[in-house]
Predicted model as a PDB file, atoms N, CA, C, CB and O in Angstrom, pLDDT in the B-factor column:
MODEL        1                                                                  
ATOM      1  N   UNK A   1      39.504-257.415  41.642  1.00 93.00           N  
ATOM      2  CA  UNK A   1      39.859-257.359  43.048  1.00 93.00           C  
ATOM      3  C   UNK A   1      40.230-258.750  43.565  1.00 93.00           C  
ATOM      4  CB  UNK A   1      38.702-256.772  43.866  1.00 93.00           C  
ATOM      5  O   UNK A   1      41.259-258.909  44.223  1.00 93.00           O  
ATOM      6  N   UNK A   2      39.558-259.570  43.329  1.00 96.00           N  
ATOM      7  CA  UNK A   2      39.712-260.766  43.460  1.00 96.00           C  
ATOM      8  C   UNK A   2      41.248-261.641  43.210  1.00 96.00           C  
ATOM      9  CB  UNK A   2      38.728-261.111  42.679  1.00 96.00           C  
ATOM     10  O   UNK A   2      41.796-262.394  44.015  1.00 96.00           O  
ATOM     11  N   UNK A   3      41.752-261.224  41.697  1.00 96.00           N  
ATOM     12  CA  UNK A   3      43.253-261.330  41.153  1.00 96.00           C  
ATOM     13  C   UNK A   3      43.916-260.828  42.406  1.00 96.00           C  
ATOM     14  CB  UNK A   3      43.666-260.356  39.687  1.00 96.00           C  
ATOM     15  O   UNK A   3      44.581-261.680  42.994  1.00 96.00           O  
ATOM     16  N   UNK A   4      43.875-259.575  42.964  1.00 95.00           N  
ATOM     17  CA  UNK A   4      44.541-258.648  43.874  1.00 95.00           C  
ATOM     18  C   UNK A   4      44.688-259.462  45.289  1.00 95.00           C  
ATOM     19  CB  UNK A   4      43.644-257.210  44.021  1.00 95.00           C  
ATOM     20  O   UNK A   4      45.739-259.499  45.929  1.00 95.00           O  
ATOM     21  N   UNK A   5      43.463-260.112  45.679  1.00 96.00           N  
ATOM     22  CA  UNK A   5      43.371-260.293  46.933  1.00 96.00           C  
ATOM     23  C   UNK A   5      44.334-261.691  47.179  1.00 96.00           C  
ATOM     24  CB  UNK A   5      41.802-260.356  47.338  1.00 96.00           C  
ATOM     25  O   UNK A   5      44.812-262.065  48.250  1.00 96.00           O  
ATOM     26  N   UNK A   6      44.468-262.379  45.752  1.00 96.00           N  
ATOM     27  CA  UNK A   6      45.044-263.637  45.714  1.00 96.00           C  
ATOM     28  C   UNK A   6      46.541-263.311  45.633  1.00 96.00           C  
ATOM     29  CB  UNK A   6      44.495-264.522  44.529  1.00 96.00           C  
ATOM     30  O   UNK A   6      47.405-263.994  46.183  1.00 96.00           O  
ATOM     31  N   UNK A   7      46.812-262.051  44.795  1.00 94.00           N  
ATOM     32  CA  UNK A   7      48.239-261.740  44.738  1.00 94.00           C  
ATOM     33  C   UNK A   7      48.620-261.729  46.028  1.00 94.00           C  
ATOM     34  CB  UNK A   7      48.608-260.485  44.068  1.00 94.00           C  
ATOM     35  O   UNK A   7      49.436-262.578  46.387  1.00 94.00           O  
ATOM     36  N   UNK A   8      48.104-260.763  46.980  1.00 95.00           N  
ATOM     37  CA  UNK A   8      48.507-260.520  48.862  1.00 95.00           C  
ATOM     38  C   UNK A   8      48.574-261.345  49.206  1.00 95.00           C  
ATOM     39  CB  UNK A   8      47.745-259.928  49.949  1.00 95.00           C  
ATOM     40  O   UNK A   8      49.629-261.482  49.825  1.00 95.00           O  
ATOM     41  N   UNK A   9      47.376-263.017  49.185  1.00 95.00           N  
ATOM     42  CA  UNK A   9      47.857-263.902  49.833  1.00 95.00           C  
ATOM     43  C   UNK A   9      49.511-264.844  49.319  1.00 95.00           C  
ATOM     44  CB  UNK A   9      46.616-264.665  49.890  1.00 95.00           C  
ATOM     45  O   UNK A   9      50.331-265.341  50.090  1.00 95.00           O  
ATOM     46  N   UNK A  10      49.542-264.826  48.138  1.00 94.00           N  
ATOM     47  CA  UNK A  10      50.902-265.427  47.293  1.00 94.00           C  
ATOM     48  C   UNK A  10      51.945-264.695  48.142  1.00 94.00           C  
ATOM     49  CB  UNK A  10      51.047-264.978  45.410  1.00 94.00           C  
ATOM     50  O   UNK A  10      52.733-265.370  48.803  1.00 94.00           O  
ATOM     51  N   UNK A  11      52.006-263.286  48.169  1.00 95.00           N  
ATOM     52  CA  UNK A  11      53.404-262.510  48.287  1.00 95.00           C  
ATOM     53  C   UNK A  11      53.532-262.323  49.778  1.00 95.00           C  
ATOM     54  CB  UNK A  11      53.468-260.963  47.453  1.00 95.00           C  
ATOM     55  O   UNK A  11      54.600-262.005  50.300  1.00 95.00           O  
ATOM     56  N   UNK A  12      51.971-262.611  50.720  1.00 94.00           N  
ATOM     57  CA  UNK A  12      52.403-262.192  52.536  1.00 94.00           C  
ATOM     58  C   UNK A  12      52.630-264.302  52.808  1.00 94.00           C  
ATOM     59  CB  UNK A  12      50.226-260.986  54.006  1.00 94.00           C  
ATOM     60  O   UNK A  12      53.044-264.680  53.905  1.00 94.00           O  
ATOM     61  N   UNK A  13      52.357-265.180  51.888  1.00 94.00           N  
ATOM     62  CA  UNK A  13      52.914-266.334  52.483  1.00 94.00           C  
ATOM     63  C   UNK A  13      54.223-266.557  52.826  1.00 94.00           C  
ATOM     64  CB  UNK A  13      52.676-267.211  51.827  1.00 94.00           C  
ATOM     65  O   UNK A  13      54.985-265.732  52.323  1.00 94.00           O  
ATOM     66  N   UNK A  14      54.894-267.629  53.707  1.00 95.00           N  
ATOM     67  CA  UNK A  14      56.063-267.950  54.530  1.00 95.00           C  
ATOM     68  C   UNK A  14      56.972-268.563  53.288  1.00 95.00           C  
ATOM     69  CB  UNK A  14      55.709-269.083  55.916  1.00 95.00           C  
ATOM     70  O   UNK A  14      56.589-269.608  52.761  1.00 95.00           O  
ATOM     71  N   UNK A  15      57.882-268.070  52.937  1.00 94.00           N  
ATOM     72  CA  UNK A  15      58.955-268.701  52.034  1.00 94.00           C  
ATOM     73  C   UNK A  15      59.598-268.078  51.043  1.00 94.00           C  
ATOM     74  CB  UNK A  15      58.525-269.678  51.431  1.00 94.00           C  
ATOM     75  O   UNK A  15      59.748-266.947  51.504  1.00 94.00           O  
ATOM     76  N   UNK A  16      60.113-268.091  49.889  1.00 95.00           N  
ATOM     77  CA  UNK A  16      61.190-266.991  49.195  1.00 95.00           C  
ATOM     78  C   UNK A  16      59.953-266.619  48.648  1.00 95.00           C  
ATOM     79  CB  UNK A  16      62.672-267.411  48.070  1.00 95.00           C  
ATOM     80  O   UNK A  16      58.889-267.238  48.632  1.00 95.00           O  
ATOM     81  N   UNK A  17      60.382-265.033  48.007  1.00 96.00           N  
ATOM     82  CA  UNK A  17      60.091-264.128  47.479  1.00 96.00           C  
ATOM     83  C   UNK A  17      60.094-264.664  45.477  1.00 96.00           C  
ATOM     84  CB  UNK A  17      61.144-262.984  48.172  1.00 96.00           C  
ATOM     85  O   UNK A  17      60.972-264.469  44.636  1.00 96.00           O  
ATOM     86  N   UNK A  18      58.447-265.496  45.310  1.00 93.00           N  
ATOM     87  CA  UNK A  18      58.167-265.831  44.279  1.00 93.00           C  
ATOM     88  C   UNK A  18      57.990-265.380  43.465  1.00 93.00           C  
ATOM     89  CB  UNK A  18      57.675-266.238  44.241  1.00 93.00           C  
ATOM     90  O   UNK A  18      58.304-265.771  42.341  1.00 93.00           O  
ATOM     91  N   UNK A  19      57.212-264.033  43.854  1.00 94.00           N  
ATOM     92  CA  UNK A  19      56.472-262.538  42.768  1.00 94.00           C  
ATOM     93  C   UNK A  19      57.713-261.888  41.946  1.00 94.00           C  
ATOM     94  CB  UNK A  19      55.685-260.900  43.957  1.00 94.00           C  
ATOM     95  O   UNK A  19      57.711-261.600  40.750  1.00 94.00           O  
ATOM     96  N   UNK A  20      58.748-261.731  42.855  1.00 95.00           N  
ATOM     97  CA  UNK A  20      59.726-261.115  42.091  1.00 95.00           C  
ATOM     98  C   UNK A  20      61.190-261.601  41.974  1.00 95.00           C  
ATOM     99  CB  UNK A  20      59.750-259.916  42.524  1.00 95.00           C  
ATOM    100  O   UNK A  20      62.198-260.906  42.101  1.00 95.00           O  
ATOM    101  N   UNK A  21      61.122-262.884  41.716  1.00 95.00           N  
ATOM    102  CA  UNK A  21      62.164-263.604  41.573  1.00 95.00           C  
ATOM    103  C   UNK A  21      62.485-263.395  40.251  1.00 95.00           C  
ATOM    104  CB  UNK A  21      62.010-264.903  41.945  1.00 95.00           C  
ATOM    105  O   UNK A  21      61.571-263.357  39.427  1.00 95.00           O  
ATOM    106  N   UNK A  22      63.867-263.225  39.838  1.00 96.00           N  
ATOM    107  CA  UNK A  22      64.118-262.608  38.714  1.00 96.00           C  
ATOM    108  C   UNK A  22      64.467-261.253  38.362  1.00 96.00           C  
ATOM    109  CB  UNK A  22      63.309-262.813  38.193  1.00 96.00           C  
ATOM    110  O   UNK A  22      65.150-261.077  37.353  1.00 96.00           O  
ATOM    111  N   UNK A  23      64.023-260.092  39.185  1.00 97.00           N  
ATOM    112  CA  UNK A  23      63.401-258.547  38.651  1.00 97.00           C  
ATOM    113  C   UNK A  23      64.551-258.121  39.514  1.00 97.00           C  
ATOM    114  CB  UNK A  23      61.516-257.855  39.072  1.00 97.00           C  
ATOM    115  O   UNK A  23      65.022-258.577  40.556  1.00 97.00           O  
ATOM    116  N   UNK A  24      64.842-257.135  38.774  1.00 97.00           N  
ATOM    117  CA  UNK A  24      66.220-255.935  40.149  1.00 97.00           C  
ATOM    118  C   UNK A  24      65.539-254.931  39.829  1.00 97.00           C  
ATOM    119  CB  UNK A  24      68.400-255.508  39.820  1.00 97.00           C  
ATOM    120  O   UNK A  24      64.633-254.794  39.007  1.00 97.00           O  
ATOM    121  N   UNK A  25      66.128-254.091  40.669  1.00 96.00           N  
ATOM    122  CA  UNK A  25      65.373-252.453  40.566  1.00 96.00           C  
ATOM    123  C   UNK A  25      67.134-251.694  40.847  1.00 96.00           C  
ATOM    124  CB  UNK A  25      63.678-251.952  42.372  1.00 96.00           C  
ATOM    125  O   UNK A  25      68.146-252.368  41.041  1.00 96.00           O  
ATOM    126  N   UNK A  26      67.069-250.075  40.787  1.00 96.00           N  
ATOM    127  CA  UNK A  26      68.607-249.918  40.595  1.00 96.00           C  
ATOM    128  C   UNK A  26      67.658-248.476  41.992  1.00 96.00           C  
ATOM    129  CB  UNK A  26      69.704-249.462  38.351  1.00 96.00           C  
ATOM    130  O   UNK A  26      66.603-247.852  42.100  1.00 96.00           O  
ATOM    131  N   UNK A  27      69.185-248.698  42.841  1.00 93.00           N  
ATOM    132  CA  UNK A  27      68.940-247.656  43.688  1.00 93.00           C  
ATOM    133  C   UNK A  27      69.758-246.638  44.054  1.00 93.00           C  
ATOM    134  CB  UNK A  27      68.638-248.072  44.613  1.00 93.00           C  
ATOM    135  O   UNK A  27      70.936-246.983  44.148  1.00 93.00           O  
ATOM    136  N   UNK A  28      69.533-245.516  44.288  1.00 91.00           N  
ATOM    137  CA  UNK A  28      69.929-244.549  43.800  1.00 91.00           C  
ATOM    138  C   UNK A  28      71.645-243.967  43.456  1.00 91.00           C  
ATOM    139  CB  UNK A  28      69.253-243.906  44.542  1.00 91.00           C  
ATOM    140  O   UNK A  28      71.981-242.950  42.848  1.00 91.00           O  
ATOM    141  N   UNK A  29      72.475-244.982  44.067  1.00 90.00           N  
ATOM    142  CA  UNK A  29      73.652-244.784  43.770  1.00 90.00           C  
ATOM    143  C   UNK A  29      74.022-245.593  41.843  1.00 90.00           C  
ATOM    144  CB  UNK A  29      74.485-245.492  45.241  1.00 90.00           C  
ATOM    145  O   UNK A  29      74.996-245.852  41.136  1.00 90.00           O  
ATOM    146  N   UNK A  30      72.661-245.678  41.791  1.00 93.00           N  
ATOM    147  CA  UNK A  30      72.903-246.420  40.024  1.00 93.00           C  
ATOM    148  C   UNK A  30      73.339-247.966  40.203  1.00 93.00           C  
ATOM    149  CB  UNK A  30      74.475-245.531  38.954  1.00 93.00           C  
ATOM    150  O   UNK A  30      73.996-248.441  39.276  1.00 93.00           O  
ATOM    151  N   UNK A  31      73.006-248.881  41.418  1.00 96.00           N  
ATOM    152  CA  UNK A  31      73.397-249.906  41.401  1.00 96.00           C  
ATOM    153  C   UNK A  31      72.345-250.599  41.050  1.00 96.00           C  
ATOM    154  CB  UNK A  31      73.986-250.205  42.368  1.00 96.00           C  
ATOM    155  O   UNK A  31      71.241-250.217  41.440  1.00 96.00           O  
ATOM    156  N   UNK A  32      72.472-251.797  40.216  1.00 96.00           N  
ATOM    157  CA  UNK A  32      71.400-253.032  39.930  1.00 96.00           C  
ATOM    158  C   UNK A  32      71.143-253.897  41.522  1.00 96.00           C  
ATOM    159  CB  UNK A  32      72.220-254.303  38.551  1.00 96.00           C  
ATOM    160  O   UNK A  32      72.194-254.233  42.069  1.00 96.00           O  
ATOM    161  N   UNK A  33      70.202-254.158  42.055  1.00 96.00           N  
ATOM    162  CA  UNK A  33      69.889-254.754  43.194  1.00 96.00           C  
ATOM    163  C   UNK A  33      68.606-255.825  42.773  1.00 96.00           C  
ATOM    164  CB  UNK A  33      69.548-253.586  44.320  1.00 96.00           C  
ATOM    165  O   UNK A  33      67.660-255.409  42.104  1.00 96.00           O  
ATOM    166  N   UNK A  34      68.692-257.336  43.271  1.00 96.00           N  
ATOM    167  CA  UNK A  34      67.758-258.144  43.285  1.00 96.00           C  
ATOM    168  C   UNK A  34      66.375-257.288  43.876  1.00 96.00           C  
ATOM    169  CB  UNK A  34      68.260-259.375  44.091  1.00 96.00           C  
ATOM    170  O   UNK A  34      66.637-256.780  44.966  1.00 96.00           O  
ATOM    171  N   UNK A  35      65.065-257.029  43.444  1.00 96.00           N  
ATOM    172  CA  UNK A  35      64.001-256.872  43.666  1.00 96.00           C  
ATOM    173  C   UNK A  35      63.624-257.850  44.816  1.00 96.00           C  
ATOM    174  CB  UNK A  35      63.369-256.918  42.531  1.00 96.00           C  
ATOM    175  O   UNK A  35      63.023-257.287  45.731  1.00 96.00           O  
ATOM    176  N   UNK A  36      63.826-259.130  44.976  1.00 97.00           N  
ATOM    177  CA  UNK A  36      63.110-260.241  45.741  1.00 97.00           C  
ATOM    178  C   UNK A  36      63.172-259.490  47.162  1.00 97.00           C  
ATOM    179  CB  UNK A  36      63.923-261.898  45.680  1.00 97.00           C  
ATOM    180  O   UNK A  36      64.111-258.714  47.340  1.00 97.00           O  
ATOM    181  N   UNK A  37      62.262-259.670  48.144  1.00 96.00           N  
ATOM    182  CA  UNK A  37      62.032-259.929  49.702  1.00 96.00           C  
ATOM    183  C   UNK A  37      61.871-261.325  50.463  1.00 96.00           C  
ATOM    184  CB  UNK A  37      60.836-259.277  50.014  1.00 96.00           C  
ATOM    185  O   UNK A  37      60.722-261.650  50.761  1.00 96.00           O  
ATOM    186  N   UNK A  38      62.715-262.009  50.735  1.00 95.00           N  
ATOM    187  CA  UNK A  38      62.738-263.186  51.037  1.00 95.00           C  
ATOM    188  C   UNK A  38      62.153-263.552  52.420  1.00 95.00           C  
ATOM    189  CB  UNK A  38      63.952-263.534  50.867  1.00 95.00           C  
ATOM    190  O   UNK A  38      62.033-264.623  53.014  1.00 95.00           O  
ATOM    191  N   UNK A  39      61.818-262.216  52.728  1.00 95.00           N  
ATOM    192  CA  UNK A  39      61.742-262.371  54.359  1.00 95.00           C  
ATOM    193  C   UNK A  39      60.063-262.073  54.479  1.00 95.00           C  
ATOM    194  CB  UNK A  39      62.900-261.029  55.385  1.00 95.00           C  
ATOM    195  O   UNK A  39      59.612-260.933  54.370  1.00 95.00           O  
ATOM    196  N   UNK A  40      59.489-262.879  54.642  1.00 93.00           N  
ATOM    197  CA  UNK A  40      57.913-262.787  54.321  1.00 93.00           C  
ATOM    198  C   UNK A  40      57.690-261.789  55.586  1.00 93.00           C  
ATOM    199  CB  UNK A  40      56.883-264.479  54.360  1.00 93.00           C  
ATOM    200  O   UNK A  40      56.982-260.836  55.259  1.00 93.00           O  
ATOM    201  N   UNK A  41      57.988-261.767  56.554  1.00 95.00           N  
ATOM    202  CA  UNK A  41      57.323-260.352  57.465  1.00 95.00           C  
ATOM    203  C   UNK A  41      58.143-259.085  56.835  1.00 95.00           C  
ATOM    204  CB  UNK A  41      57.694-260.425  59.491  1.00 95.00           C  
ATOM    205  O   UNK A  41      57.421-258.089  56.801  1.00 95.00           O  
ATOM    206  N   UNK A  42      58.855-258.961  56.560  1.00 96.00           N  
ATOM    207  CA  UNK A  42      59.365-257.676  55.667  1.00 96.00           C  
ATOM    208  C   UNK A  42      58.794-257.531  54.063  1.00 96.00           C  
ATOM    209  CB  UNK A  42      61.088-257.798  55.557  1.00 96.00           C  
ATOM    210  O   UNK A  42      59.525-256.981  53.239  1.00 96.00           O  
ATOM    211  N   UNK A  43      57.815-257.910  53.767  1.00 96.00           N  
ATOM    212  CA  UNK A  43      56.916-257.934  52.903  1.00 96.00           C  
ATOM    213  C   UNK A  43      56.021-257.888  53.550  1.00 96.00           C  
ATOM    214  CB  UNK A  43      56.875-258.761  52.099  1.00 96.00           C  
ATOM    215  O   UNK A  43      55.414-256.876  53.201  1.00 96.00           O  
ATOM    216  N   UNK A  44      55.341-258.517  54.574  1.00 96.00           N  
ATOM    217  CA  UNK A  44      54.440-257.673  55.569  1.00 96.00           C  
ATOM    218  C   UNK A  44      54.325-256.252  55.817  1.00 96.00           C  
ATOM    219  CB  UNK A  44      54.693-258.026  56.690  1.00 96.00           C  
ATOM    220  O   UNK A  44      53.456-255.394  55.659  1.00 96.00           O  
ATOM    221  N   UNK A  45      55.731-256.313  56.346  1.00 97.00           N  
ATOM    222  CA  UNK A  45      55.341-254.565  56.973  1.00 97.00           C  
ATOM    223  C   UNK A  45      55.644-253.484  55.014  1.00 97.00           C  
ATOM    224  CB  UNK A  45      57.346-253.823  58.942  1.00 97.00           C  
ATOM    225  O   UNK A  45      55.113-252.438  54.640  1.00 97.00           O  
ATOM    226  N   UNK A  46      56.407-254.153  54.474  1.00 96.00           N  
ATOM    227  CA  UNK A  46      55.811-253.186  53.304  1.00 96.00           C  
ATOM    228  C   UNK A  46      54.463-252.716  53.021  1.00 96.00           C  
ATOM    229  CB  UNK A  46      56.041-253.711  52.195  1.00 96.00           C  
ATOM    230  O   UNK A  46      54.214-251.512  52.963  1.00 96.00           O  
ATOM    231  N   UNK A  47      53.410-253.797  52.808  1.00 97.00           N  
ATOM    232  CA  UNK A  47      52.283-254.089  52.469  1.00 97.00           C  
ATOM    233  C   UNK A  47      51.506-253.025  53.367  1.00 97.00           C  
ATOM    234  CB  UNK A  47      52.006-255.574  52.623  1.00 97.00           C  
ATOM    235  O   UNK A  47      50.626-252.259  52.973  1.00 97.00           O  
ATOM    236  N   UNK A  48      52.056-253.148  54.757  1.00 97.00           N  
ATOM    237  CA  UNK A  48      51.193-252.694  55.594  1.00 97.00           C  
ATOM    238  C   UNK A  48      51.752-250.750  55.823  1.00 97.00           C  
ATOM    239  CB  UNK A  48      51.288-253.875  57.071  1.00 97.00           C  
ATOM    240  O   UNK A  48      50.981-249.945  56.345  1.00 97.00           O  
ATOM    241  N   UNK A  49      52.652-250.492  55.503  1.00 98.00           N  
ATOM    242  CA  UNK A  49      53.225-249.310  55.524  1.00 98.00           C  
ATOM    243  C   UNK A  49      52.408-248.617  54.034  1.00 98.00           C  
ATOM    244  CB  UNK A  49      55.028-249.499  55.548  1.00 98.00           C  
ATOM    245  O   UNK A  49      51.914-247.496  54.154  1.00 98.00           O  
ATOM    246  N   UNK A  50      52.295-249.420  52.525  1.00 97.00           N  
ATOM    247  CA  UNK A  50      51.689-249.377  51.320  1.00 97.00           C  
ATOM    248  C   UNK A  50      50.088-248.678  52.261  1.00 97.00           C  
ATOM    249  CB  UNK A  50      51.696-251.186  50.334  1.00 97.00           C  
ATOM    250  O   UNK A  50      49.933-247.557  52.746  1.00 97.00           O  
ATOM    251  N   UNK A  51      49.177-249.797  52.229  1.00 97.00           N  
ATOM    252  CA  UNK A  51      47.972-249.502  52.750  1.00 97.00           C  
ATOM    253  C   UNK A  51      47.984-248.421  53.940  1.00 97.00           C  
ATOM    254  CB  UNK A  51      47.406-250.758  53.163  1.00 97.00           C  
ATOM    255  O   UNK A  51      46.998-247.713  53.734  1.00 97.00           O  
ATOM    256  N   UNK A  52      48.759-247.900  55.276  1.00 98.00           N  
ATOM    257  CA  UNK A  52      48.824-246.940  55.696  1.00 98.00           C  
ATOM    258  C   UNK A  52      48.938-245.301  55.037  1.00 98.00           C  
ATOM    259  CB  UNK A  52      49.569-247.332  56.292  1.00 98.00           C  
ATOM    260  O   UNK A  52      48.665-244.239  55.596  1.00 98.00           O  
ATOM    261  N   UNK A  53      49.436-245.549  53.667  1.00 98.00           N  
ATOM    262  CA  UNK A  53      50.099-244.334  52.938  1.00 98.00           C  
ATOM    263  C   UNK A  53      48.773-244.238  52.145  1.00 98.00           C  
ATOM    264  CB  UNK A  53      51.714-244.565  51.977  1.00 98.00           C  
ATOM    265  O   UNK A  53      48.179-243.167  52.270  1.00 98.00           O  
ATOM    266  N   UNK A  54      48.208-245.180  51.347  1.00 97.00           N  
ATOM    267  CA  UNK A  54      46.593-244.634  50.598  1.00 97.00           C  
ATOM    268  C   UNK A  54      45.523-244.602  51.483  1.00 97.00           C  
ATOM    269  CB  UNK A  54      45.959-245.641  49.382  1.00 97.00           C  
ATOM    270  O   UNK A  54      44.410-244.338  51.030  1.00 97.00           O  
ATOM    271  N   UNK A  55      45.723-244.915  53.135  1.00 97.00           N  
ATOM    272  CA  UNK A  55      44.062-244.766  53.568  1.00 97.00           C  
ATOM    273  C   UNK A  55      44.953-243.325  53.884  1.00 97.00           C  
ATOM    274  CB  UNK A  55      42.974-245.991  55.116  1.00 97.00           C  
ATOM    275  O   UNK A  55      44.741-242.403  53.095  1.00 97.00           O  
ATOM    276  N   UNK A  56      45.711-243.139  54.741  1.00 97.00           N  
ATOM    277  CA  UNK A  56      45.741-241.199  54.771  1.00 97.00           C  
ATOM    278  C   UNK A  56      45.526-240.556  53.747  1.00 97.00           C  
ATOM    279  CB  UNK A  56      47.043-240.458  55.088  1.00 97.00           C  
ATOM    280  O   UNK A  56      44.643-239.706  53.863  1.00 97.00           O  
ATOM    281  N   UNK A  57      46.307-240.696  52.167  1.00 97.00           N  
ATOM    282  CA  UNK A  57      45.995-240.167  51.402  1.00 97.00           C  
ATOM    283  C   UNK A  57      44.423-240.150  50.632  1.00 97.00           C  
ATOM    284  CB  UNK A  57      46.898-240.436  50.901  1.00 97.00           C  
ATOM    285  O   UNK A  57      44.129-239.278  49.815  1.00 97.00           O  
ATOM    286  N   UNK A  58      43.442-241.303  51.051  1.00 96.00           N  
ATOM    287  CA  UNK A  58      41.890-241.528  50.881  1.00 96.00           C  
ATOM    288  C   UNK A  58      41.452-240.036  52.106  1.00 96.00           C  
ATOM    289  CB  UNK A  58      41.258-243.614  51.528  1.00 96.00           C  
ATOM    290  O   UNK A  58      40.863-238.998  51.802  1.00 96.00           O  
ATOM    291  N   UNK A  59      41.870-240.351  53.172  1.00 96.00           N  
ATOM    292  CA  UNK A  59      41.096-239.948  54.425  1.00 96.00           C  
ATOM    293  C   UNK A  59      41.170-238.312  54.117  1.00 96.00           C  
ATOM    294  CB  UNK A  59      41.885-240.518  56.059  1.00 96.00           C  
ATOM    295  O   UNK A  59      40.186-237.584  54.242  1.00 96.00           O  
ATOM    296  N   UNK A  60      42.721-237.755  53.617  1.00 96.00           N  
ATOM    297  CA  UNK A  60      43.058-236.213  53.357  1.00 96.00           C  
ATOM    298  C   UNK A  60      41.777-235.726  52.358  1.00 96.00           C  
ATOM    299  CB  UNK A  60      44.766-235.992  52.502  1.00 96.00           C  
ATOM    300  O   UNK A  60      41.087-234.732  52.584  1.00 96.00           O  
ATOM    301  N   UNK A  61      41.590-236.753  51.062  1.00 94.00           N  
ATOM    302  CA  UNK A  61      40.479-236.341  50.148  1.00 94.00           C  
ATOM    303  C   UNK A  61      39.291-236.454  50.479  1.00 94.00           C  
ATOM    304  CB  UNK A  61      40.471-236.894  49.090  1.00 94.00           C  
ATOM    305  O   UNK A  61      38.549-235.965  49.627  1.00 94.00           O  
ATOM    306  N   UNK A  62      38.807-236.849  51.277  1.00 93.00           N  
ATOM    307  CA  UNK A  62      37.819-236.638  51.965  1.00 93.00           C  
ATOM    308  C   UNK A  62      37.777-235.493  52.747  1.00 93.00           C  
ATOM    309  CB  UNK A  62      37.644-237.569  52.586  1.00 93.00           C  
ATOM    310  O   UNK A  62      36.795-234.782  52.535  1.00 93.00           O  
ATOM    311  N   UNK A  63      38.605-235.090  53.639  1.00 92.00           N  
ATOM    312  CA  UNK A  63      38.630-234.105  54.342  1.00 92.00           C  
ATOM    313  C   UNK A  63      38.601-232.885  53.554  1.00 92.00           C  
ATOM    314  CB  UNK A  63      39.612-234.206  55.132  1.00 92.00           C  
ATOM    315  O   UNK A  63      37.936-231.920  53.931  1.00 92.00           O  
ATOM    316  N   UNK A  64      39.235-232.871  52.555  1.00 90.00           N  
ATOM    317  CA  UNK A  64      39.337-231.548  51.424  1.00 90.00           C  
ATOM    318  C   UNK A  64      37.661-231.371  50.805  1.00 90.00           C  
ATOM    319  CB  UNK A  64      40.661-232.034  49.813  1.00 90.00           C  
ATOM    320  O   UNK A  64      37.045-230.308  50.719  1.00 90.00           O  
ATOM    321  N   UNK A  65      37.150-232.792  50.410  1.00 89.00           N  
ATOM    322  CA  UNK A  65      36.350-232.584  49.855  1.00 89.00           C  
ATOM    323  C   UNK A  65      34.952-232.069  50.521  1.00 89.00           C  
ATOM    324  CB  UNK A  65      36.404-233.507  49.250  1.00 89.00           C  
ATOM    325  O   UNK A  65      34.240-231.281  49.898  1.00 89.00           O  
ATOM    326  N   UNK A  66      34.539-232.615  51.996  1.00 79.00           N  
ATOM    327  CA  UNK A  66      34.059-231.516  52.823  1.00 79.00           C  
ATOM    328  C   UNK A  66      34.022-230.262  53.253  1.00 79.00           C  
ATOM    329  CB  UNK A  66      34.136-231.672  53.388  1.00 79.00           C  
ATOM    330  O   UNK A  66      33.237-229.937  54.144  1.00 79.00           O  
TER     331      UNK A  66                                                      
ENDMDL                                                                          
END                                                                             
């Protein structure tokens, strides 16, 4: 957890996109696209949209499991 908590601080700091400098991902029209987010609050709100999507999906399994 610890590795983890240090990764968030590396990738939500102010400046280019270090984590994935290098990496493309291809989207859905089959194009190669740079992976990087250069824009450290748009790696914010990823992060924070990420953690919104597993506490509902935590909170639903709980609710089922009651």
């Amino acid at each position: 957890m610890a590795d983890f908590k240090d990764l968030l601080r590396r990738d939500l700091a102010s400046g280019p996109d270090l984590l994935r400098k290098g990496l493309t991902v291809i989207i859905a029209a089959g194009v190669e696209v740079p992976a990087t987010i250069d824009d450290h609050e748009a790696r914010y709100r990823h992060w924070a949209d990420f953690f919104d999507v597993e506490a509902e999906a935590i909170r639903t399994l709980k609710q089922k499991a009651a």
